[in-house]
C-alpha positions as CSV (number, residue, x, y, z in Angstrom):
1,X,-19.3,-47.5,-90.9
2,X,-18.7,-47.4,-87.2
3,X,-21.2,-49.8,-85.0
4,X,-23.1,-47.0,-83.6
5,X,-23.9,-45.6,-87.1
6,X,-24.7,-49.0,-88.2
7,X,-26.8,-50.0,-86.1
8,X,-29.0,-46.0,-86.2
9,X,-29.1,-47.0,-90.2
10,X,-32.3,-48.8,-90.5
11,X,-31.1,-50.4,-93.8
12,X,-28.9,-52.4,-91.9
13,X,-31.5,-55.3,-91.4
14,X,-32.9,-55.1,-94.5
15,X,-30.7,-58.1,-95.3
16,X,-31.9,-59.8,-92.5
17,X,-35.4,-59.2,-92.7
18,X,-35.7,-60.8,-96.2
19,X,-33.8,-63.9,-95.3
20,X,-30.4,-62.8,-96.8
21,X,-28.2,-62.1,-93.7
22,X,-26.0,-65.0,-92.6
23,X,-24.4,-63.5,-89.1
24,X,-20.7,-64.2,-88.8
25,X,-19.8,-67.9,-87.4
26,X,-19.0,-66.6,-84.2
27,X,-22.0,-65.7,-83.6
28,X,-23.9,-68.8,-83.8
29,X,-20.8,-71.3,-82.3
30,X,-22.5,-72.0,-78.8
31,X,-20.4,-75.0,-78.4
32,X,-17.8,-72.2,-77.8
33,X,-20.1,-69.7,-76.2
34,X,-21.4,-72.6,-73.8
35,X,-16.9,-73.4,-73.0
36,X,-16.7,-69.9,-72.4
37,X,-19.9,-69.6,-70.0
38,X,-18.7,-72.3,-68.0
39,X,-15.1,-71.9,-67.4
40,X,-14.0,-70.1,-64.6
41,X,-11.8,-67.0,-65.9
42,X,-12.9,-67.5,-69.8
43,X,-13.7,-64.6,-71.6
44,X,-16.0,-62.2,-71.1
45,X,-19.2,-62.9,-72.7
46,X,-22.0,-59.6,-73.0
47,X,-25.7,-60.5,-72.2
48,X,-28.3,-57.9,-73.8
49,X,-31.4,-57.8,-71.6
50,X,-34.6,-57.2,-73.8
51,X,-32.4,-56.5,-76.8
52,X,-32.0,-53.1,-77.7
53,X,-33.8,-52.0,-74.2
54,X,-35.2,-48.7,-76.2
55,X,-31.6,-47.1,-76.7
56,X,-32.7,-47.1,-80.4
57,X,-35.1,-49.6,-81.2
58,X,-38.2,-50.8,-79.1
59,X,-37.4,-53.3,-76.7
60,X,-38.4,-57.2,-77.0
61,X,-38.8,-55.9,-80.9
62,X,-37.2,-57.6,-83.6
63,X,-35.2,-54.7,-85.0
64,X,-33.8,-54.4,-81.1
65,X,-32.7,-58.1,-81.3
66,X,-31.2,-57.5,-84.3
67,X,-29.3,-54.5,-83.4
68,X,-27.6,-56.3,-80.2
69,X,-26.7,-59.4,-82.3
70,X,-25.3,-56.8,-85.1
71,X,-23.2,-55.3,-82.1
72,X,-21.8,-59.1,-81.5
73,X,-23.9,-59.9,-78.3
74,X,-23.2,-63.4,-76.9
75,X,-26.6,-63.9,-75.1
76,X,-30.3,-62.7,-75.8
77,X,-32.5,-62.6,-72.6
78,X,-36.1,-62.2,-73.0
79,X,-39.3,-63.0,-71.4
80,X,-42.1,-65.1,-72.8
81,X,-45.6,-65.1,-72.0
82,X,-49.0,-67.2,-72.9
83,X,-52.1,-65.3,-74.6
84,X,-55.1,-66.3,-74.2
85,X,-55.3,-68.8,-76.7
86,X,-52.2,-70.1,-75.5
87,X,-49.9,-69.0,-78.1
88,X,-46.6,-67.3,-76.7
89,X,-45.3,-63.7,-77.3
90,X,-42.4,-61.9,-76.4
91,X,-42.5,-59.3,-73.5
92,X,-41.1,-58.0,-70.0
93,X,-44.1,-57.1,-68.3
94,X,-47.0,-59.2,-67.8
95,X,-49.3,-56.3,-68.8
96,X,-49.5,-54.4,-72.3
97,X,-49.5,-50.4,-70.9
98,X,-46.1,-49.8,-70.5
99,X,-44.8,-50.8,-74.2
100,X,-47.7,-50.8,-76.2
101,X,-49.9,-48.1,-77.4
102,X,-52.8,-49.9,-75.7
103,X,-53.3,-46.6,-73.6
104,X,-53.6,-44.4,-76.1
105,X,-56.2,-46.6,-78.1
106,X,-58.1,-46.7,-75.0
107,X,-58.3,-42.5,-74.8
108,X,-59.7,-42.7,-78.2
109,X,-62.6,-44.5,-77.3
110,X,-61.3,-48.0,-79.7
111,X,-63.7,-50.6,-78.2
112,X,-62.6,-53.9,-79.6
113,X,-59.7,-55.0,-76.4
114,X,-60.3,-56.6,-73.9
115,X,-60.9,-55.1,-70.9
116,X,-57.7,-56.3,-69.0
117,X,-54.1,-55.0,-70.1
118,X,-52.4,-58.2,-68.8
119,X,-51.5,-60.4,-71.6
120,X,-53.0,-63.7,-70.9
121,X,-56.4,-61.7,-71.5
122,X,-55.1,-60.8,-74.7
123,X,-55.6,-63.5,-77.8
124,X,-52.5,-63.1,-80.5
125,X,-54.6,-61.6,-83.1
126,X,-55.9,-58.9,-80.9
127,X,-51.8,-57.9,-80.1
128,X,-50.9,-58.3,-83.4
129,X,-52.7,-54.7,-83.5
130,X,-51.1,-53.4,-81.4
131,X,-47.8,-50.9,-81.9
132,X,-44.5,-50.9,-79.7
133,X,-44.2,-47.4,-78.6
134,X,-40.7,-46.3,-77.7
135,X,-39.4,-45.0,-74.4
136,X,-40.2,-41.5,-75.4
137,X,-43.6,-42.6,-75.9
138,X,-43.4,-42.4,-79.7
139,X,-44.8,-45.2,-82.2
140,X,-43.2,-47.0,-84.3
């Protein structure tokens, strides 16, 4: 199965959700990854920004993560942020709007958020019900 195909094929992290998935060893050899950062003229090494960054999965979302390791990414980049309970999420922006469905919640008339879509307003329970919506605008 070709990487592309792989990585469409949802099934392909079922391994990894359940705790089965061991990626390869060169993967996870940052002694070598570190070398290789810091040698002028050593390999080239691929940075994935966000993850997936909504080619086919949600960005900042596991299964995006997943898919860019899967694909043999050296180096992860993502953002963190503090709720207001100080626990710390995952996301680009320091507002919910542009990757959440927080929007569309709000034209229904759902009254339980907080009135601010920046996420130190935000407690982790109250994001936990929230949805990841993809570029298209879709949810998943």
């Amino acid at each position: 199965m070709r990487t592309e195909e792989l990585l469409k094929n949802i099934v392909a992290f079922v391994p990894a959700w359940s705790g089965e998935w061991q990626p390869d060893a060169r993967m996870l050899d940052f002694e070598e990854k570190w070398e290789a950062f810091h040698t002028p003229g050593g390999r080239l090494m691929s940075c994935a920004h966000r993850g997936d960054r909504n080619e086919i999965y949600p960005e900042n979302s596991i299964e995006g993560f997943l898919s860019v390791i899967l694909a043999g990414a050296d180096i992860l980049e993502v953002d963190i942020h503090t709720t207001r309970d100080s626990e710390l999420v995952i996301m680009h922006d320091d507002t919910l709007t542009r990757t959440t469905n927080i929007s569309m919640l709000r034209e229904s008339g759902e009254s339980w958020m907080p009135e601010s879509d920046e996420i130190h307003a935000w407690t982790l329970e109250e994001i936990r019900r929230l949805r990841l919506i993809t570029a298209q605008g879709e949810l998943t």
